[in-house]
N, C-alpha and C positions, 0 to 999 in steps of 0.2 A: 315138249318135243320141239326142235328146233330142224328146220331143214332150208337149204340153199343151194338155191341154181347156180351151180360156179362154172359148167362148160355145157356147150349145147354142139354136138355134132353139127357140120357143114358138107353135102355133099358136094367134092366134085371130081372132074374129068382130070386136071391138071395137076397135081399138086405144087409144084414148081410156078409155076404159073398162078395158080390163085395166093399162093405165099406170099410173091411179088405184088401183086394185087392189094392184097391186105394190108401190106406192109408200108408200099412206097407210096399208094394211091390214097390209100386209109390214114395210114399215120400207125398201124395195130403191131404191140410189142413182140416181138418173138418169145416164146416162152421159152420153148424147146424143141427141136426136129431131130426123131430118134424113133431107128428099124428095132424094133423092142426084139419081133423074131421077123426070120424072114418071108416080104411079100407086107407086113403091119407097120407100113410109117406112119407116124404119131407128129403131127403140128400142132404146137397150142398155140394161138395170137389172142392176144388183150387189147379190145380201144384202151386210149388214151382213158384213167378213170377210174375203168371199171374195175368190179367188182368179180363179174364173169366174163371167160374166154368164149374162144370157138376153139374147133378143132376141125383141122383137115388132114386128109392123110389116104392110107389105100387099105385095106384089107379091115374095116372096120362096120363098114352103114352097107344097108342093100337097099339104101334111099336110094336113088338115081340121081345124078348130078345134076343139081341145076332146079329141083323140085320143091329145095324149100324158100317159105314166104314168111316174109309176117316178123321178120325179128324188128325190135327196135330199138336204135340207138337213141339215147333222151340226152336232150345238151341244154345248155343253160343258157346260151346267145344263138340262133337258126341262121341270122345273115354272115355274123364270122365264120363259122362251122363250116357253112354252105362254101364262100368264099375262098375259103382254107382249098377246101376237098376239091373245088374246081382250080385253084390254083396246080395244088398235087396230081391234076389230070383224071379225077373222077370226073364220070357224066352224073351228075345229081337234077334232078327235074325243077324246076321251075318250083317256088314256095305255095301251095296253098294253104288259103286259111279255112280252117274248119271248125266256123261258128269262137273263135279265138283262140284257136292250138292251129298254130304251125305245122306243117309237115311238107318233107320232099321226099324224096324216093331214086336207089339206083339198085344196079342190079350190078353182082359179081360177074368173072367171065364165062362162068356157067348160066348164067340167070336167076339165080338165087336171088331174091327179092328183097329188100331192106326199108324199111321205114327210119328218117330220122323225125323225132317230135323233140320241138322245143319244151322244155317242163315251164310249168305253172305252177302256181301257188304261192305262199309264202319261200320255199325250199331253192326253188328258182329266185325270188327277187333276192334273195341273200347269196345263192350262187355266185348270182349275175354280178356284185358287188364286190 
């Protein structure tokens, strides 16, 4: 059996507004934005990378905007990354270390929650290289 996380619903208020968010603040690809029927617009955006999207849009989640946590973006360098995102006008938090994993944290314009962690291991130093 094989199975893969390739898109993770995103609630929010905006949709216009979190696209831009994603987009210009993140660096995140546009995939496609399309009213399949109408009141159902469909957003896919891809970090830089990755493997899986998000998706934002209207008539799809009866998450509430702005409720979810916990995703996490994993990078190969945390002080570029970090740097980059504050350049592109993201609020990204201050680095801490925890016990030797990196992490910061921002939040979408709804408050969706984000974790980025630096990766570790061998996977990382070859990354990084």
């Amino acid at each position: 059996m094989e199975m893969r996380l390739e898109v993770v619903q995103v609630p929010v208020s905006d949709v216009d507004k979190a696209k831009s968010f994603y987009m210009d603040r993140l660096g995140f690809v546009l995939d496609h934005d399309v009213e399949y029927i109408p009141g159902m617009r469909v957003v896919q955006l891809t970090p830089p990378g990755s493997a899986t999207s998000i998706v934002i849009g209207t008539g799809m989640t009866s998450m509430p905007p702005g409720s979810l946590e916990g995703l996490q973006l994993v990078v190969p360098e945390m002080a570029s990354t970090r740097a980059e995102l504050l350049q592109r006008g993201a609020e990204v938090s201050e680095v801490q270390d925890m016990g030797g994993i990196a992490f910061a944290y921002f939040s979408d314009p709804d408050g969706n929650r984000w974790v980025i962690q630096e990766a570790t291991g061998p996977e990382a130093r070859q990354a990084g290289s």
